[in-house]
C-alpha positions in Angstrom: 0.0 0.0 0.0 2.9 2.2 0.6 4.3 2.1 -2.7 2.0 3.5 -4.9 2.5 7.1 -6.2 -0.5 8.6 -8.3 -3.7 6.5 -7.1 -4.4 3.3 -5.6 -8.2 1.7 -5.3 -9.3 -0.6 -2.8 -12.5 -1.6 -1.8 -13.9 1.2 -4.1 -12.4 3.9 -2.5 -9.8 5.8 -4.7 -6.8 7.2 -2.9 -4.8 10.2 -4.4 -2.3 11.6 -2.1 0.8 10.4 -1.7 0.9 8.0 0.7 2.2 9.2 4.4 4.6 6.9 6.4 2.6 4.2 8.6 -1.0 5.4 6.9 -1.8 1.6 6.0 -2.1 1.4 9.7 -5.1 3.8 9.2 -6.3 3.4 5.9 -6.7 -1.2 6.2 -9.0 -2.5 3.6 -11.5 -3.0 6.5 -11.7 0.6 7.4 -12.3 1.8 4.0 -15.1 -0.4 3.2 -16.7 0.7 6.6 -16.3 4.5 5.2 -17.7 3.5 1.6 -20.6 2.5 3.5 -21.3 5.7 5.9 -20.6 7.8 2.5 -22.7 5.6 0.1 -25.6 5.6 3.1 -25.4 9.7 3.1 -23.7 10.9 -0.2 -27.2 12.1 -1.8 -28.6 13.5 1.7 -25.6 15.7 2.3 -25.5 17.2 -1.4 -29.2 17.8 -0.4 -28.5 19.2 2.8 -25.8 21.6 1.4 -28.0 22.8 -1.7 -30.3 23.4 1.4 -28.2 25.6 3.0 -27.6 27.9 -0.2 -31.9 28.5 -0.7 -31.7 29.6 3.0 -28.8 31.8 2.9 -31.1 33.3 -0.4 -34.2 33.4 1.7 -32.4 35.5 4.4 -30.6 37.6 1.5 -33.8 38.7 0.4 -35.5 39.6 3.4 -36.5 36.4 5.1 -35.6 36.9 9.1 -35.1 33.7 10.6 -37.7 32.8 13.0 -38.5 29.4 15.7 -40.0 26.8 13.5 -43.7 26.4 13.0 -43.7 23.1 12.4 -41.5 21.7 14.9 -43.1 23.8 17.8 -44.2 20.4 19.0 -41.1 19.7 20.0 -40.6 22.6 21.6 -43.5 22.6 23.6 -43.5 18.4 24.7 -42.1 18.7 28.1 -41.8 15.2 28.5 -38.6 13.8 26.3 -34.8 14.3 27.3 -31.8 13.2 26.2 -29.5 10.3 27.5 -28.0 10.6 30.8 -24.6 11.8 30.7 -22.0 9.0 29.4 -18.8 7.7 31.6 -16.4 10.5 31.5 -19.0 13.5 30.3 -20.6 14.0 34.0 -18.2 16.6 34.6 -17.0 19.1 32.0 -16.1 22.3 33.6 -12.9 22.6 31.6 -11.9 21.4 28.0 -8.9 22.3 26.4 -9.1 22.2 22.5 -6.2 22.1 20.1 -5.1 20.2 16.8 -4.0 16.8 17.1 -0.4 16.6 16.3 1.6 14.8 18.3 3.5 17.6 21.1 -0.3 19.3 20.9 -1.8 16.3 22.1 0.7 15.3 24.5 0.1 18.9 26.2 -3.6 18.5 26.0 -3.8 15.4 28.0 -1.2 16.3 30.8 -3.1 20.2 31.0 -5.4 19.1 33.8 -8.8 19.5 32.0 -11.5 17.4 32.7 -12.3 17.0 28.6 -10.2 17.3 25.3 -11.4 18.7 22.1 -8.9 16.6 19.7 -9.8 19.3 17.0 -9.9 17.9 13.2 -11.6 21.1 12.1 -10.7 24.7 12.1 -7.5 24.5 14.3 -6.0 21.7 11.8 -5.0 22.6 7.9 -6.5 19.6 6.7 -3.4 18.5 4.6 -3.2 14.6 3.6 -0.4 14.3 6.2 -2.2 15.9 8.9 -5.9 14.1 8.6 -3.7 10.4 8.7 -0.9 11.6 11.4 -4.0 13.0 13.5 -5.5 9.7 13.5 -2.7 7.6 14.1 -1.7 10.3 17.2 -5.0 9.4 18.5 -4.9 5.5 18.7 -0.6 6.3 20.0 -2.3 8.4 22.7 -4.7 5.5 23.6 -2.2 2.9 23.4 0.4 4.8 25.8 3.3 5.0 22.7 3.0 8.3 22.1 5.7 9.7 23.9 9.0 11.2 22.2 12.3 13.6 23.0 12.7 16.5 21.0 16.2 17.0 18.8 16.7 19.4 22.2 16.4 17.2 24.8 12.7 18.1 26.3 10.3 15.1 26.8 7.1 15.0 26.1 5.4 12.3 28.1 1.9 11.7 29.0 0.7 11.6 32.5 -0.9 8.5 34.3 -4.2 7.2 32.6 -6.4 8.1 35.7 -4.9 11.9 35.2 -6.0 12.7 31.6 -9.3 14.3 30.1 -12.1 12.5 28.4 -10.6 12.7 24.7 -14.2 14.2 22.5 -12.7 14.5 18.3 -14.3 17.3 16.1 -14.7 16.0 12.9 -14.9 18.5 9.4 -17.8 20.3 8.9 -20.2 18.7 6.3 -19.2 21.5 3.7 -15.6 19.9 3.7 -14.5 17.6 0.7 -11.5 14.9 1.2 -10.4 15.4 -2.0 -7.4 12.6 -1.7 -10.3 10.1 -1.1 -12.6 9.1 -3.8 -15.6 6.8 -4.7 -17.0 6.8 -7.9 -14.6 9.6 -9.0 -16.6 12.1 -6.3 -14.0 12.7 -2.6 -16.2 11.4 0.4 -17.1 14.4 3.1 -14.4 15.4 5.3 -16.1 15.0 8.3 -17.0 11.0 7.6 -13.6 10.7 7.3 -12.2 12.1 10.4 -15.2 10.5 12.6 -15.1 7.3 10.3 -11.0 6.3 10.8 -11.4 7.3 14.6 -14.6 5.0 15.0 -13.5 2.1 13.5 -9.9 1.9 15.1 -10.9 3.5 18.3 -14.6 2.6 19.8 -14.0 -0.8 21.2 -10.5 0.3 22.8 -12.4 3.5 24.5 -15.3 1.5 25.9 -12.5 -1.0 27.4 -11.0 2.0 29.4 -14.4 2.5 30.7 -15.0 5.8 28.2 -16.5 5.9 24.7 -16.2 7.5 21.3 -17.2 11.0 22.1 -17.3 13.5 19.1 -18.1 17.5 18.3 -20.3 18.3 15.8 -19.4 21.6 14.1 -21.1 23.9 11.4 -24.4 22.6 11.8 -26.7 24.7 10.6 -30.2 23.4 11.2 -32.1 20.0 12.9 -31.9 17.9 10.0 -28.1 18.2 9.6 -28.3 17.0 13.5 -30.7 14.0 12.0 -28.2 12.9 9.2 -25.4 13.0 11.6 -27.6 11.0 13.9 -28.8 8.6 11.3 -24.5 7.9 10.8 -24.2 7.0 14.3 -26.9 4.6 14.2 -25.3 2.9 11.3 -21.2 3.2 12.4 -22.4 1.1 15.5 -24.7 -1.4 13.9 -21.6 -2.1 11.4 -19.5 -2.7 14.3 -22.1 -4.3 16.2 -21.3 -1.5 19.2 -24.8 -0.8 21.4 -26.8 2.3 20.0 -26.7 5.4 22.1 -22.8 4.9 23.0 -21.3 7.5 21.1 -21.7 11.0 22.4 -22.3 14.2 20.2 -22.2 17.7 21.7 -23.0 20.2 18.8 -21.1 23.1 18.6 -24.1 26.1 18.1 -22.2 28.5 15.7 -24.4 29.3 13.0 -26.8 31.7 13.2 -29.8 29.7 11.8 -28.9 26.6 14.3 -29.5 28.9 17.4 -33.0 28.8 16.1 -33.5 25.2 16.6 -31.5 24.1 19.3 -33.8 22.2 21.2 -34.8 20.3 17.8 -31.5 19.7 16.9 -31.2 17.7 20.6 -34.4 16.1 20.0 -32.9 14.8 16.8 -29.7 13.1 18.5 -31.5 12.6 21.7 -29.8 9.1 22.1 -26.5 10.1 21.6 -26.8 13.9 22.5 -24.1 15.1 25.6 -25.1 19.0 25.3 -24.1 22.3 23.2 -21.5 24.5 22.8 -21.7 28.5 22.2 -19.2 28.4 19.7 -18.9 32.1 19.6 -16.5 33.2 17.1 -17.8 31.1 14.2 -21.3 32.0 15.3 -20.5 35.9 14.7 -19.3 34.8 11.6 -22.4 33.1 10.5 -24.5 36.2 11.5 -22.3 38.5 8.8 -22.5 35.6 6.2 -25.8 35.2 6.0 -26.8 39.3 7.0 -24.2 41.0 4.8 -26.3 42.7 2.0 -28.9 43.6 4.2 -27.8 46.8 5.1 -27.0 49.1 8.3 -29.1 47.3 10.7 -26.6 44.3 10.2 -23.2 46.3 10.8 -21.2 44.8 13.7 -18.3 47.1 15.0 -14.5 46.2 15.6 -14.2 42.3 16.1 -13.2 43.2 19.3 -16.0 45.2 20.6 -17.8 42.5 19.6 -18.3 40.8 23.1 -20.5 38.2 25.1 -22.2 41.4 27.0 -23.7 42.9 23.5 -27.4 41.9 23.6 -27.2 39.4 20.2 -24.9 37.2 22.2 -26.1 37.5 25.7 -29.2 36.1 24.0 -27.8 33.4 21.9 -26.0 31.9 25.7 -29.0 32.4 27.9 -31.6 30.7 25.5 -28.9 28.0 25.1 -28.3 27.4 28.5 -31.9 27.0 29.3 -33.0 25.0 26.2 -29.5 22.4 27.5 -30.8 21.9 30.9 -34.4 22.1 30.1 -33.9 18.4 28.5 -31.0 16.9 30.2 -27.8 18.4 28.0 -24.9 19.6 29.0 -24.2 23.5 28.2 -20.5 24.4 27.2 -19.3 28.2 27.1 -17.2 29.9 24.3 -13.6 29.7 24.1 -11.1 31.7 26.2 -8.3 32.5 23.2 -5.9 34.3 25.7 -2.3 32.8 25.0 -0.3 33.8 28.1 3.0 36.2 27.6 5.1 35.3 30.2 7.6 38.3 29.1 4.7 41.2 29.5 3.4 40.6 33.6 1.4 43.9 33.1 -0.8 42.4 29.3 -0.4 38.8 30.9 -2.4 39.7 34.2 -4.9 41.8 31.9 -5.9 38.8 29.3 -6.0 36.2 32.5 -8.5 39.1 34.2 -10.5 38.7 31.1 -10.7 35.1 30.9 -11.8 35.5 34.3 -14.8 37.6 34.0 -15.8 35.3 30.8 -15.4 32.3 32.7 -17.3 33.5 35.9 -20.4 34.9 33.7 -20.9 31.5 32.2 -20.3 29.4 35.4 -22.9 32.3 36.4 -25.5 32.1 33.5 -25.4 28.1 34.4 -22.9 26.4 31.9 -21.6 23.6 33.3 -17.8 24.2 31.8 -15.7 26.2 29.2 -13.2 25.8 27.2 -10.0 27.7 26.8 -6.7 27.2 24.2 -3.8 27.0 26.7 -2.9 24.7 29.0 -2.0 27.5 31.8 -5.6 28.7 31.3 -6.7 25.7 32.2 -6.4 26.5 36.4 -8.2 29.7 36.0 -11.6 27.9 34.3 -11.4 25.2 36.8 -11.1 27.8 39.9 -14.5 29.7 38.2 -16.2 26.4 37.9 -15.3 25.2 40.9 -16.0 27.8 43.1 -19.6 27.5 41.2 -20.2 24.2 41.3 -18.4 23.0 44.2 -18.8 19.0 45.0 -21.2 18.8 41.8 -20.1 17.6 38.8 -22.2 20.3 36.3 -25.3 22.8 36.8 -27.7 20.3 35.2 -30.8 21.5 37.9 -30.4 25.0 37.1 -33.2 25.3 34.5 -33.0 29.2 34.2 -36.8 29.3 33.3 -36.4 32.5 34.0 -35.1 33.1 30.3 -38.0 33.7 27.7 -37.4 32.0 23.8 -37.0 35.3 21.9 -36.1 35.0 18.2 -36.5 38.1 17.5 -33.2 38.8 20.4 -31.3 36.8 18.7 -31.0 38.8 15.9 -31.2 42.1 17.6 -28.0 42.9 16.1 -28.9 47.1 16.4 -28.6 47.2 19.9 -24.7 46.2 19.7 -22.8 49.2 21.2 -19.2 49.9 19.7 -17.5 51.8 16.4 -15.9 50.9 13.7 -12.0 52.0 13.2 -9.3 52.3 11.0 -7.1 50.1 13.6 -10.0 47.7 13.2 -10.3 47.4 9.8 -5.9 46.9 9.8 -6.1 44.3 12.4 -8.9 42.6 10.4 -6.5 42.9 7.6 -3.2 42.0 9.3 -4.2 38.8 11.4 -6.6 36.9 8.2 -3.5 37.2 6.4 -1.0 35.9 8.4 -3.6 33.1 9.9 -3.8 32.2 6.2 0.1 32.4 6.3 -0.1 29.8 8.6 -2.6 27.4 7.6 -0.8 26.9 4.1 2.2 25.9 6.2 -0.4 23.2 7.7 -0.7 25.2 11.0 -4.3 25.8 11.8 -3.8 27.2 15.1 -2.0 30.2 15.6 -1.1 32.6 18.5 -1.5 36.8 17.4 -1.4 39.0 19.4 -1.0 36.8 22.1 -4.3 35.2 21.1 -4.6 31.8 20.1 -7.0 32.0 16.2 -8.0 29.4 14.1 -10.3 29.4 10.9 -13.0 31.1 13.0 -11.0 34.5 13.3 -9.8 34.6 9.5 -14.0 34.2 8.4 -14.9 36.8 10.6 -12.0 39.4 9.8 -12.7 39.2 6.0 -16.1 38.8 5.9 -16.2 42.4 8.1 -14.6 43.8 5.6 -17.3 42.9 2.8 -19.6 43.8 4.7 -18.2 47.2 5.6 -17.5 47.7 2.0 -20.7 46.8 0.6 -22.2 49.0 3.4 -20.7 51.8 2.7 -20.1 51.9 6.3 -18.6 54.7 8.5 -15.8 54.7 10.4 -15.5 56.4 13.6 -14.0 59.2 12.4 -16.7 59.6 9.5 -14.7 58.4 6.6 -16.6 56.0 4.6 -14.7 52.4 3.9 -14.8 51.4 0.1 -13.5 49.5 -1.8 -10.3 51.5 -2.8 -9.3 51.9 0.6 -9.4 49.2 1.7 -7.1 47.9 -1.2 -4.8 50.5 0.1 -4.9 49.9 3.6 -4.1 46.2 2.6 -0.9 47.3 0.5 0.3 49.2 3.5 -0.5 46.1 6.0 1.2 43.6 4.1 4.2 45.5 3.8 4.7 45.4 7.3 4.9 42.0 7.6 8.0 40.5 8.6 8.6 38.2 6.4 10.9 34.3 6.0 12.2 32.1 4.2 9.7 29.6 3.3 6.7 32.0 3.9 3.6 31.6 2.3 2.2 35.8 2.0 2.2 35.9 -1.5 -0.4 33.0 -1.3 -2.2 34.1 1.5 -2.9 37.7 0.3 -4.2 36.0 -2.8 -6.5 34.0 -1.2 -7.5 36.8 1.4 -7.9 39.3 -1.5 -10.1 37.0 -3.3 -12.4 36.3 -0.6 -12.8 39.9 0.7 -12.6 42.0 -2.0 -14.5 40.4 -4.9 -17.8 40.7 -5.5 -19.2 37.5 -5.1 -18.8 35.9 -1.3 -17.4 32.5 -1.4 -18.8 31.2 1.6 -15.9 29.7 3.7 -12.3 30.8 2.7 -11.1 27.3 3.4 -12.9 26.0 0.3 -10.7 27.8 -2.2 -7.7 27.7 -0.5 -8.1 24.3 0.0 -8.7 23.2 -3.6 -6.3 26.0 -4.7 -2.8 24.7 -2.2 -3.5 21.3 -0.5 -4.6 19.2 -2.9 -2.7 17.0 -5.3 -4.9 18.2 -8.4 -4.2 21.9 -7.1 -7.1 23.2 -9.1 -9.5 25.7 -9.4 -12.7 25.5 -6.4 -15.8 25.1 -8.0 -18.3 27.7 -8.9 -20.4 24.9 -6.8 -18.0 24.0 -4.2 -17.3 28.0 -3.3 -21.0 28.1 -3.0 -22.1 25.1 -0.8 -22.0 25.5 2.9 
């Protein structure tokens, strides 16, 4: 299997890559059949699902607010149904650590002292050939104990005692995602089947041995019957391995803006294998300006960084979510703390840790039953919050803030946001979604600027501003109006500061970054084009189709 160089078929499944040391250990002939059979089940449903997603984003486009579902409002209103108890390792959450899953990440991840870990396939992984296999196979090392390694320096990186480390929960790729170095029928299988498919099949008997299960995040969902296809692949992953239904674990990331309309639905439609939902806020603000950009001054959001949890929009997205999680038995996760502590600046280092503090102690607050943060020295801060909140109780499930009223219409309030929009703003938009870009051609999807840890999440948001503003017309601060033409200068004068390397990928990554904030049309996640563009083997054009379908 190693030896092959263009393509290589087995059990219909068309590899194109070229093949990454130990990936037969991965990729065995019985692992690829059961992933033919979860894409060949779905494959129709998903290209159904996706075209979905494109009449919605129209609907919106032209007028359409979202609104709470007419025809599921009897789910809504049935108080009697709740999802399944909490799994072995999943009672207690009140800190998760997330992070890609190369091999010195996931060492630190285990040994950080967090009660979960969110082995991230998605946005904080460049989802290069080398790094979807090496992820898997640092998984199963990390199971089996044979992970550890010494550095060319000397350090050691060597994972604690089993009883010590954090429930292990995988994020798969979004169902927008092609594999395009996997194939059946000429057509590459969905990402996300991919990453949950190889970790399934090599992983869920060994994690029920240790007494835990196969536990995954489900990102990018954007309404209740993405939940149910999702659902509808768990049912058939464990009747192919003959593994009880309801043992794997889902806890849905909330980060579109249509989802946070049916979150109770989407629950209702993984009820057996639901664990809870997570306010996955950065993506989330992204979705809003995706899906809100042409309609007009209402829609504006300021600076990403006024952009808080204490604006109205968002302090009504985490309330309703808390209260439709505990209302039915699901866990509620908060947003992530992306302070990356600067151990050279005491006076910035005790600000960002004063912030994580306040965030952390309004969710423990509002009722979440954990957070997550990005660095392992965070990490003690969320568990002190939680802690001092929860005490001897392993979550908040009892706390069913009933005092929180649905409001659709809150959710969307996106007027009442306080703030301005600057000139620094619109440069730090510029600066960091280049050099994030930078970093993910280099196959590094998470990145520290500014001593903030970004992934995919901050890149969406920064160029999608920038659109917006531009299609808006909007006004700065000091009254100048953004267009077009500045902006193009503004980006000339950014990208010369850059410091530049050997090796660098800028000249890339401004392409990219120009094309998906400064042309007319909107491709809808830059990872698409970028993808198709740098980290395939075919290195060719996205698709009018592919650009379009998320």
């Amino acid at each position: 299997m190693n030896s092959f160089t263009d393509s290589f078929t087995i059990n219909g499944i068309t590899l194109t890559a070229q093949p990454i040391c130990r990936q037969d250990e991965v990729l065995t002939p019985d692992a690829l059949s059961f992933i033919a059979k979860l894409h060949r089940a779905t494959a129709d449903r998903r290209q159904e699902l996706l075209q979905a997603r494109r009449a919605r984003r129209a609907d919106i486009a032209a007028g359409a607010d979202p609104r709470f579902l007419r025809d599921t409002e009897h789910i809504r209103n049935d108080p009697s149904w709740r999802v399944a108890p909490p799994a072995p390792g999943l009672e207690d959450r009140r800190v998760e650590i997330t992070g890609p899953v190369d091999k010195k990440m996931t060492i630190n991840a285990l040994n950080s002292g967090a009660k979960v870990w969110l082995a991230d396939m998605e946005d904080s992984s460049t989802p290069t050939w080398r790094n979807v296999i090496k992820g898997q196979l640092n998984l199963t090392d990390a199971l089996e104990r044979r992970i550890d390694f010494t550095t060319e320096e000397g350090k050691e990186y060597k994972l604690r005692p089993a009883g010590d480390l954090p429930t292990i929960v995988v994020r798969p790729r979004g169902w927008h995602l092609p594999e395009k170095h996997m194939l059946i029928d000429g057509q590459p299988i969905a990402g996300g089947i991919v990453d949950f498919g190889l970790f399934f099949f090599h992983n869920a008997r060994r994690l029920l041995a240790q007494g835990k299960g196969p536990y995954f995040y489900l990102p990018k969902i954007e309404n209740h019957l993405e939940a149910r296809l999702w659902n509808d692949i768990f049912i058939l992953a464990q009747d192919l391995l003959g593994i009880p239904q309801g043992t794997i674990r889902a806890t849905v990331l909330i980060e579109t803006i249509t989802a946070a309309f049916e979150m109770e639905e989407i629950l209702y439609e993984l009820r057996d294998h639901a664990a809870g939902l997570n306010a996955g806020r950065w993506d989330y603000i992204f979705s809003l300006i995706k899906n809100f950009r042409t309609r007009g001054p209402r829609f504006v959001l300021p600076d990403r960084g006024q952009v808080t949890m204490t604006q109205p929009f968002m302090r009504a997205y985490t309330e309703q979510l808390v209260r439709a999680c505990h209302k039915r038995g699901a866990m509620a996760i908060g947003g992530m703390a992306a302070a990356v502590p600067n151990r050279k600046d005491p006076e910035a280092n005790a600000n960002a840790l004063e912030k994580v503090r306040a965030d952390k102690t309004r969710e423990a607050t509002d009722g979440f039953d954990g957070s997550w943060v990005a660095h392992p020295d965070l990490v003690p801060i969320c568990r002190e919050v939680f802690d001092g909140v929860l005490g001897d109780k392993p979550n908040q499930l009892n706390r069913l803030r009933e005092d929180v009223i649905p409001d659709d219409r809150a959710l969307i309030n996106v007027a009442a946001t306080n703030g301005t929009i600057t000139e620094q703003g619109i440069r730090n938009n510029i600066e960091v979604g280049i050099r994030y870009i930078e970093s993910w051609l280099r196959g590094n999807g998470a990145v520290a600027i500014h001593n903030l840890m970004e992934d995919a999440a901050t890149a969406e948001i920064s160029r999608s501003q920038l659109w917006q503003w531009i299609y808006a017309r909007a006004i700065t601060d000091h009254g100048e109006i953004i267009s077009h033409e500045w902006v193009e200068e503004l980006l000339d004068q950014e990208f010369t500061r850059l410091e530049r390397f050997d090796g660098d990928r800028f000249e890339d990554a401004r392409d990219i970054f120009e094309e998906v904030t400064l042309a007319t049309e909107f491709p809808s996640f830059l990872t698409l084009p970028a993808y198709a563009r740098y980290l395939t083997e075919a290195r060719e054009k996205a698709t009018v189709e592919e650009l379009a379908a998320a």
